[in-house]
MARZA-55065 format. One record per residue (C-alpha): residue in three letters; x, y, z. Coordinates in steps of 0.02 Angstrom, whole numbers, plus 32768, in hexadecimal, padded with zeros to 4 digits. Example, Ala and Ser with C-alpha at 12.3 -4.5 7.8 and 13.67 -1.06 7.14 Angstrom:
<ALA,<8267,7F1F,8186>>
<SER,<82AC,7FCB,8165>>
***
This chain:
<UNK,<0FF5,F0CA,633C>>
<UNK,<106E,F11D,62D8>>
<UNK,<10CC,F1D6,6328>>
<UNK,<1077,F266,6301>>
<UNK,<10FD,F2EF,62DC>>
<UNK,<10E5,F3D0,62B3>>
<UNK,<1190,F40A,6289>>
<UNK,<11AC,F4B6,627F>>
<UNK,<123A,F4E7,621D>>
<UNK,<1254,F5AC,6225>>
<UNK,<1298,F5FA,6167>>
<UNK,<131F,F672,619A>>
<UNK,<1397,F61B,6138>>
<UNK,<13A7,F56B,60F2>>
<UNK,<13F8,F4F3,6182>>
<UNK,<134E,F4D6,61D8>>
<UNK,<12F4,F4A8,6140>>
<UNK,<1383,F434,6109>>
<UNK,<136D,F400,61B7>>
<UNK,<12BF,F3E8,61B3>>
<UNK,<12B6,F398,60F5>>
<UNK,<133D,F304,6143>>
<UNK,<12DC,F2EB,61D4>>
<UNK,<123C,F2EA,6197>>
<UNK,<1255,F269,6107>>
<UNK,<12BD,F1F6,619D>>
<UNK,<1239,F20C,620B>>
<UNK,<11BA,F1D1,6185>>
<UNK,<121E,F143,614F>>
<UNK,<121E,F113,6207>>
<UNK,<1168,F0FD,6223>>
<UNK,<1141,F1B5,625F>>
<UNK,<10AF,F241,6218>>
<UNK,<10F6,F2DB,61FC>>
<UNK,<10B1,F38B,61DB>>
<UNK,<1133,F40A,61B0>>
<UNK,<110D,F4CC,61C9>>
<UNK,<1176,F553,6193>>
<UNK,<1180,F60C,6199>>
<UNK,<119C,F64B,60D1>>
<UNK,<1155,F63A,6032>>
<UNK,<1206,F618,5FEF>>
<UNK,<1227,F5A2,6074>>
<UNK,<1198,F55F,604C>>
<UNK,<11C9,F531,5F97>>
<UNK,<1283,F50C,5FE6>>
<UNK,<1228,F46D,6036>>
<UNK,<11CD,F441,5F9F>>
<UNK,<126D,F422,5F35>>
<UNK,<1292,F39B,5FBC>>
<UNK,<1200,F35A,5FC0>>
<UNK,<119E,F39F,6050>>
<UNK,<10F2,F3F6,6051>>
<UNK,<10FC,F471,60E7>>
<UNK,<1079,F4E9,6114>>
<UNK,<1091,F5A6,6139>>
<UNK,<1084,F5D4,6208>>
<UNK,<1095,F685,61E2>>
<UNK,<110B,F6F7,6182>>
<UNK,<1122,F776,620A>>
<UNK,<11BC,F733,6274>>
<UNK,<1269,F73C,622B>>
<UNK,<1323,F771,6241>>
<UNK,<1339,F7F1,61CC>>
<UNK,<13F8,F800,6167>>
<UNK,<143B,F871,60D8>>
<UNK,<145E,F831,6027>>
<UNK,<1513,F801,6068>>
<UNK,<14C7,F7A4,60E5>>
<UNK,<1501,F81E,6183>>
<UNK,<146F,F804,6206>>
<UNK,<13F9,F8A7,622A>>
<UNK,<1406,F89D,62D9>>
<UNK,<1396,F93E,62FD>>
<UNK,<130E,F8F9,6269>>
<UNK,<1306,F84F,62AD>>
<UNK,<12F0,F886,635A>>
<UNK,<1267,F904,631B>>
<UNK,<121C,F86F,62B9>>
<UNK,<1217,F806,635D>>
<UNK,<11B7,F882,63C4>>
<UNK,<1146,F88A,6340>>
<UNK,<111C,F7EA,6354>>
<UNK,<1126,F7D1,63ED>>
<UNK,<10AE,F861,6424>>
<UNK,<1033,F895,6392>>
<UNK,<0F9C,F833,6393>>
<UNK,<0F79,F7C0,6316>>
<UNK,<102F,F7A6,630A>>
<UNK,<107E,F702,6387>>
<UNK,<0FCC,F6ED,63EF>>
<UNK,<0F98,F6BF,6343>>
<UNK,<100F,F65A,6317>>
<UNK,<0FF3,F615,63CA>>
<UNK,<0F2D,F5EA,639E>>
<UNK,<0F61,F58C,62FA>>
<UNK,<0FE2,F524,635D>>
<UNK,<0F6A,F4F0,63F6>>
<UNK,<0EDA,F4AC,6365>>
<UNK,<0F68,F42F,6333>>
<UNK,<0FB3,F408,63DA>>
<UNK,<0F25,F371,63FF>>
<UNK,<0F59,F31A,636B>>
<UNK,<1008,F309,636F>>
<UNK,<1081,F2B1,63E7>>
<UNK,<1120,F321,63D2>>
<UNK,<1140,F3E6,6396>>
<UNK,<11D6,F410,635F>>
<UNK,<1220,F4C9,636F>>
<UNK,<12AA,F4CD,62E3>>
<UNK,<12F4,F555,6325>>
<UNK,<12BB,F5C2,639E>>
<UNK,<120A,F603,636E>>
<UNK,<11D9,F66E,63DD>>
<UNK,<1109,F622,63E3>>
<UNK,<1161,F590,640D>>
<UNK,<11D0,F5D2,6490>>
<UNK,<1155,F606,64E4>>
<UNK,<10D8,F580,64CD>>
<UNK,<114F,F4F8,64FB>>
<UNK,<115C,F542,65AE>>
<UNK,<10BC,F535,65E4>>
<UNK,<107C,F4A0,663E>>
<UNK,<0FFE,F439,65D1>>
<UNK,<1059,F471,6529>>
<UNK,<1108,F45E,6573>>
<UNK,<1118,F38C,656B>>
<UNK,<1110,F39D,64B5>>
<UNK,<118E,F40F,6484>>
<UNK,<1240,F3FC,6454>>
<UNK,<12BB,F480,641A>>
<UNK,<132B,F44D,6396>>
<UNK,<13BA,F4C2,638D>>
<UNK,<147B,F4E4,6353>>
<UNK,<14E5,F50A,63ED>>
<UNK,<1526,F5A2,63A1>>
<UNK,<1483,F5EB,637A>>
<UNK,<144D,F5DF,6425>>
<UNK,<14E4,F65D,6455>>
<UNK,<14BE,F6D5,63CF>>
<UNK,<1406,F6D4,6412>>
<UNK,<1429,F6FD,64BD>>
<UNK,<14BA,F75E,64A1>>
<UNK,<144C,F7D8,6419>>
<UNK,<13EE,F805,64BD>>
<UNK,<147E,F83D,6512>>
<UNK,<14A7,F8C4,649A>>
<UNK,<13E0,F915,64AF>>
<UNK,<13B4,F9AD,6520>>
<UNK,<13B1,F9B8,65A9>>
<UNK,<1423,F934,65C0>>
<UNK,<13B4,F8F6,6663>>
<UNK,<1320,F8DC,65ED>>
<UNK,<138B,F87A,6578>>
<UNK,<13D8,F80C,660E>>
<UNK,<132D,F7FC,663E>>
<UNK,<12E4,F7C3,658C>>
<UNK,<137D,F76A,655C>>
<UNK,<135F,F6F7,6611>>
<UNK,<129A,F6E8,65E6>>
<UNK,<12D7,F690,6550>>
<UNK,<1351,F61B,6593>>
<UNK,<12D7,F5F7,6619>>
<UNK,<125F,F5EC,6589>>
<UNK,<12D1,F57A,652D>>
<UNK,<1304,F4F5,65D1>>
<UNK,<123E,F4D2,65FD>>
<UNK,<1210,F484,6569>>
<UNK,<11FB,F3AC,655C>>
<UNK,<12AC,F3A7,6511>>
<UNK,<1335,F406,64BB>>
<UNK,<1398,F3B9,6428>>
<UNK,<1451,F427,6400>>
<UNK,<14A0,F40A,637D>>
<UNK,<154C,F41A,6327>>
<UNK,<15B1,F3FC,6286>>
<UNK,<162F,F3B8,62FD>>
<UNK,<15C8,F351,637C>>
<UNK,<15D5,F291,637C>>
<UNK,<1556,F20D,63A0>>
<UNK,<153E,F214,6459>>
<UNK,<14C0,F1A8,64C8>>
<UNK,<1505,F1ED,6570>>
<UNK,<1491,F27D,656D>>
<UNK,<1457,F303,6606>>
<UNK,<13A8,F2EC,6620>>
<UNK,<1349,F357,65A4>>
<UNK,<13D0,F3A0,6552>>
<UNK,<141B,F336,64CE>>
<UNK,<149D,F35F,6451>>
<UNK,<14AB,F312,63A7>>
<UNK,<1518,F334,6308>>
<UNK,<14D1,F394,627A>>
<UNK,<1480,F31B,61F0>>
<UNK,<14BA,F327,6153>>
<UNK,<146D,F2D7,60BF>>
<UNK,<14A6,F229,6078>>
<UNK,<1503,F247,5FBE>>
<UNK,<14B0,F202,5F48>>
<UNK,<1502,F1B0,5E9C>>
<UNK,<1503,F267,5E1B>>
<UNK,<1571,F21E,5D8E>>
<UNK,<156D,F2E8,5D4D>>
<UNK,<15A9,F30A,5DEF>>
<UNK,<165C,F2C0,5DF5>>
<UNK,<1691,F36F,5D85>>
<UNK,<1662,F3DA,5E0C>>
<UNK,<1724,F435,5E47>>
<UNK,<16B7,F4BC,5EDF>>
<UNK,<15F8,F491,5F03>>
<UNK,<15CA,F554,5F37>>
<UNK,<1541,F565,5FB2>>
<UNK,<14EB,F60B,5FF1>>
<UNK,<1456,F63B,6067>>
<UNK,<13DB,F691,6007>>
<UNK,<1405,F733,6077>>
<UNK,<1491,F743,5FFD>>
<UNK,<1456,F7AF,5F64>>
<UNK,<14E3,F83D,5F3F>>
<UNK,<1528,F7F8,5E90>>
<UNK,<15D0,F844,5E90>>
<UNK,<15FA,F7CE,5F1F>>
<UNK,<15A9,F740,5EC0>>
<UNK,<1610,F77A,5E20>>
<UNK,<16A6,F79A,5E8A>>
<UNK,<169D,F6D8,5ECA>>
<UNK,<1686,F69B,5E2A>>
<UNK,<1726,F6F1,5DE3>>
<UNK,<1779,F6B8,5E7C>>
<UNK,<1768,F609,5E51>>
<UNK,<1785,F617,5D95>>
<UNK,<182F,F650,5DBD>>
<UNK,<185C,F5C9,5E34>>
<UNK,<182B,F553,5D9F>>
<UNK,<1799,F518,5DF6>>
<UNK,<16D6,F4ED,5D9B>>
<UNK,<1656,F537,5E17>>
<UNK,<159D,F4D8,5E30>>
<UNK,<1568,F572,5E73>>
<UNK,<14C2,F565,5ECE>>
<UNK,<1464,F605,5F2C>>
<UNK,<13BA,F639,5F29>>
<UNK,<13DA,F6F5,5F2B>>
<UNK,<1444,F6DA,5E98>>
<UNK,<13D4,F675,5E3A>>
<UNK,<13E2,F67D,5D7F>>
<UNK,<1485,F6FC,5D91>>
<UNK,<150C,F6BA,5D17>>
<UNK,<14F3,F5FD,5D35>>
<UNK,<14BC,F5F6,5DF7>>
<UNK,<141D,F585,5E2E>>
<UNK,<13B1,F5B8,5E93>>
<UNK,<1392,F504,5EED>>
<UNK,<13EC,F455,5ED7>>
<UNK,<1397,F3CA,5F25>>
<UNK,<144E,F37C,5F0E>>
<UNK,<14BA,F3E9,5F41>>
<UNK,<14F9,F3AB,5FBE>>
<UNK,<150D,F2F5,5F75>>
<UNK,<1582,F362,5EEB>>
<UNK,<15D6,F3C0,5F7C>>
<UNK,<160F,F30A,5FCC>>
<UNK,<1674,F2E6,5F2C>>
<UNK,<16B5,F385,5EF9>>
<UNK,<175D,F3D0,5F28>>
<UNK,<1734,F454,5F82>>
<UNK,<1691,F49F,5FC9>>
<UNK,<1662,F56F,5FDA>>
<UNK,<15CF,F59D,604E>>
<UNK,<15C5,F61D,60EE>>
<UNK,<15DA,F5CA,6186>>
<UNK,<153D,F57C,61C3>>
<UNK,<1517,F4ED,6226>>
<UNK,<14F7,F485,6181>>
<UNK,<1589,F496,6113>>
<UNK,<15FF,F47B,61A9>>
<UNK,<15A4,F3E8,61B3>>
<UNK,<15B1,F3A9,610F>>
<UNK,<1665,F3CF,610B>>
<UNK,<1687,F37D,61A6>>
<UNK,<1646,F2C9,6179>>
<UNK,<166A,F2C2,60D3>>
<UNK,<171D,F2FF,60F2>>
<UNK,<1716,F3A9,6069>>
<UNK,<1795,F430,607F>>
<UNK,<1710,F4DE,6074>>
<UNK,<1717,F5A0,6065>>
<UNK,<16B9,F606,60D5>>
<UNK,<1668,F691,60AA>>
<UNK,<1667,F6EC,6141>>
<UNK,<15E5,F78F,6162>>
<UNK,<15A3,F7F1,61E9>>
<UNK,<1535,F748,6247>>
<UNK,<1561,F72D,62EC>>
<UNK,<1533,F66F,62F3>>
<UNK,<158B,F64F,624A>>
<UNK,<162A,F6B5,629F>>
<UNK,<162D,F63A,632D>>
<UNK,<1637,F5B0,62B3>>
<UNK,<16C2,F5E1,6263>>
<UNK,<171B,F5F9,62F8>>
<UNK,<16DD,F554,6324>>
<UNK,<172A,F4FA,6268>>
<UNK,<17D0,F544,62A1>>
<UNK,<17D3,F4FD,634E>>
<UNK,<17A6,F45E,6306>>
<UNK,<1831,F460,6279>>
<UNK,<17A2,F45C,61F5>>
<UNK,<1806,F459,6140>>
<UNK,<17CB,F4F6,611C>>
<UNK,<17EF,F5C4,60EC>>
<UNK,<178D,F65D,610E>>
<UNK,<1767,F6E6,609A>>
<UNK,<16FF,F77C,60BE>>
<UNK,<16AD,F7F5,6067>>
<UNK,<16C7,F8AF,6067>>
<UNK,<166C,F926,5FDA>>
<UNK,<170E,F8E5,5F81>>
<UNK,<1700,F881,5EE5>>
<UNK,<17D1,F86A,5EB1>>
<UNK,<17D6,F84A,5F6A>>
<UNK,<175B,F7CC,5F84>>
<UNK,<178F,F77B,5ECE>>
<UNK,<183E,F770,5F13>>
<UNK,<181F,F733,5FBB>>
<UNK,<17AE,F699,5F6F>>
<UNK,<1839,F678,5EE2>>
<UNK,<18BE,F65B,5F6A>>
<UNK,<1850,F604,5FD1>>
<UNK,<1811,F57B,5F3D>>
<UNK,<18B8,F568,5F21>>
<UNK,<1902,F532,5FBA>>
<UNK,<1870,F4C9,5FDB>>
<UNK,<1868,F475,5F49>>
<UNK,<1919,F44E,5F4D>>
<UNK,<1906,F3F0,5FF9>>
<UNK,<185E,F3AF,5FE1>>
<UNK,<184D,F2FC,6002>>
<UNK,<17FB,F275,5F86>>
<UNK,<1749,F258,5FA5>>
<UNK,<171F,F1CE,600A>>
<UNK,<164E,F1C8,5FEE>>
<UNK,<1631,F12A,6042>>
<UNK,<166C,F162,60D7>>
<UNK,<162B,F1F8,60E7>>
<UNK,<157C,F191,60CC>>
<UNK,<1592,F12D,6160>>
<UNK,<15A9,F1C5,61C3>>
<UNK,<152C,F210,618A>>
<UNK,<14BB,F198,6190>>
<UNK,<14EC,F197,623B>>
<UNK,<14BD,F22C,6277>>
<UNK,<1405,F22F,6220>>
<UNK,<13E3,F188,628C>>
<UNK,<141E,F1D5,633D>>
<UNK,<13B5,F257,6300>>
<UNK,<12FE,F1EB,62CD>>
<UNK,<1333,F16E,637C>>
<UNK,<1328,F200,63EE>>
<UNK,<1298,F25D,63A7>>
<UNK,<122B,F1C5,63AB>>
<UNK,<1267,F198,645B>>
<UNK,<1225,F239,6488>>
***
């Protein structure tokens, strides 16, 4: 009999559901049934460009950010207790997961929901859970509860989690900069970041910067100011963001983005798990858009440690600045960029999905 797979892929951003979409359709091709939930409408439709009916858990847990994609640290942790503590909130959630627990061999907490958190330390519901996370995102967590008060309640909440966190069947970490690994701690494994095969786009050997951003950015004079920014380096922007959808050229979703961002000269895109990723294997020089998000911070730091080719540009209420700052940028990057090498990158990727589907299924 065939694995029988729930994935829950949370909608804060993108990564997890680019995640999820990679996994799932590996999984599939490997033999496994899986059932994908999310927690958005437009993450929702986000899956169903790539393929993936996913059903709604609930909409009331998220991270909450501005339109320059600065995370609400006092909203989000308002949001949280909400749903943590009014009724009909998590217990429900809680309910809906146990009628599906019987029939499936495997849950998958992509990343850090808390009904799962909780449910995935308790015996008889434990065995099946496993927390699929990105290393950095795990310090942001616990270090957000640090900065609550009084501090002792946030030590106190922030060590309920991690305890919360350790007791499940299995934890998978991941990072853009992991490699492929067998000699794994018991329970704890850590894997690189998939990244999607590129796929033959004869339109897309004209792309100069594939541009990538989070729906949490919406403010269009940063958009505009990007835009300009590139223009004056020389550069032709595929310029993809949902909160920018239909502004002066951007998509809102390409399925292929990132099979355009493996050939082009440079990439743009904030910091996140994902991009590094794609960067990383398939060898693209990228500007980072940096804002106020403490697990896309730690990345960054993370690119420089690790020599990524890459520059930083951040935005601050000014557009000449910001326009400047991403002109110099394109330029030296485009100027050192090396010449695609797609085939490579493939193998790598492919790579990392199928460290990814072995250990899953040897769960």
């Amino acid at each position: 009999m065939s694995t029988r797979i729930l994935y829950l892929a949370t909608a804060d951003a993108r990564g997890h559901l680019m995640r999820a979409q990679l996994l799932v359709h590996a999984l599939r091709a490997a033999g496994a049934r899986v059932e994908v939930l999310t927690t958005s409408v437009p993450g929702q439709a986000f899956l169903q460009r790539f393929g993936i009916q996913a059903q709604i858990l609930s909409l009331h847990y998220a991270v909450q950010f501005d339109r320059e994609q600065n995370m609400q640290r006092q909203a989000t942790n308002r949001n949280v207790a909400h749903y943590l503590f009014r009724p009909g909130r998590m217990l429900r959630d809680i309910l809906q997961l146990r009628r599906r627990w019987r029939g499936v061999d495997l849950v998958i907490n992509d990343s850090f929901h808390p009904a799962l958190l909780y449910m995935g330390m308790l015996p008889g519901w434990r065995r099946k859970v496993v927390h699929v996370y990105g290393a950095s995102l795990k310090r942001a967590l616990l270090n957000n509860f640090e900065g609550l008060w009084p501090r002792q309640f946030g030590r106190l909440f922030g060590w309920i989690v991690n305890r919360q966190i350790d007791a499940a069947r299995a934890r998978i970490e991941h990072d853009f900069a992991h490699e492929v690994d067998d000699a794994q701690a018991p329970a704890l494994y850590r894997l690189p970041t998939p990244v999607a095969l590129a796929e033959a786009l004869p339109d897309a050997l004209g792309t100069d910067a594939a541009v990538y951003l989070n729906p949490h950015f919406r403010q269009p004079l940063l958009a505009d100011a990007l835009s300009a920014g590139l223009e004056g380096a020389g550069l032709r922007g595929h310029r993809v963001g949902e909160g920018y959808a239909g502004h002066d050229g951007w998509l809102g979703v390409d399925p292929h983005w990132a099979s355009r961002a493996a050939r082009a000269r440079l990439m743009v895109s904030a910091p996140g798990m994902a991009a590094l990723a794609i960067a990383r294997v398939y060898q693209r020089p990228i500007i980072l858009v940096l804002s106020d998000q403490p697990e896309q911070t730690s990345n960054a730091v993370r690119a420089a440690q690790l020599q990524v080719l890459h520059e930083v540009v951040t935005w601050r209420g000014d557009a000449d600045d910001f326009r400047r700052q991403v002109a110099q940028a394109a330029r030296q990057l485009s100027a050192a960029a090396p010449a695609p090498d797609v085939a490579a990158g493939n193998q790598r990727a492919r790579a990392r999905t199928d460290a990814w589907v072995s250990r899953l299924l040897g769960l």
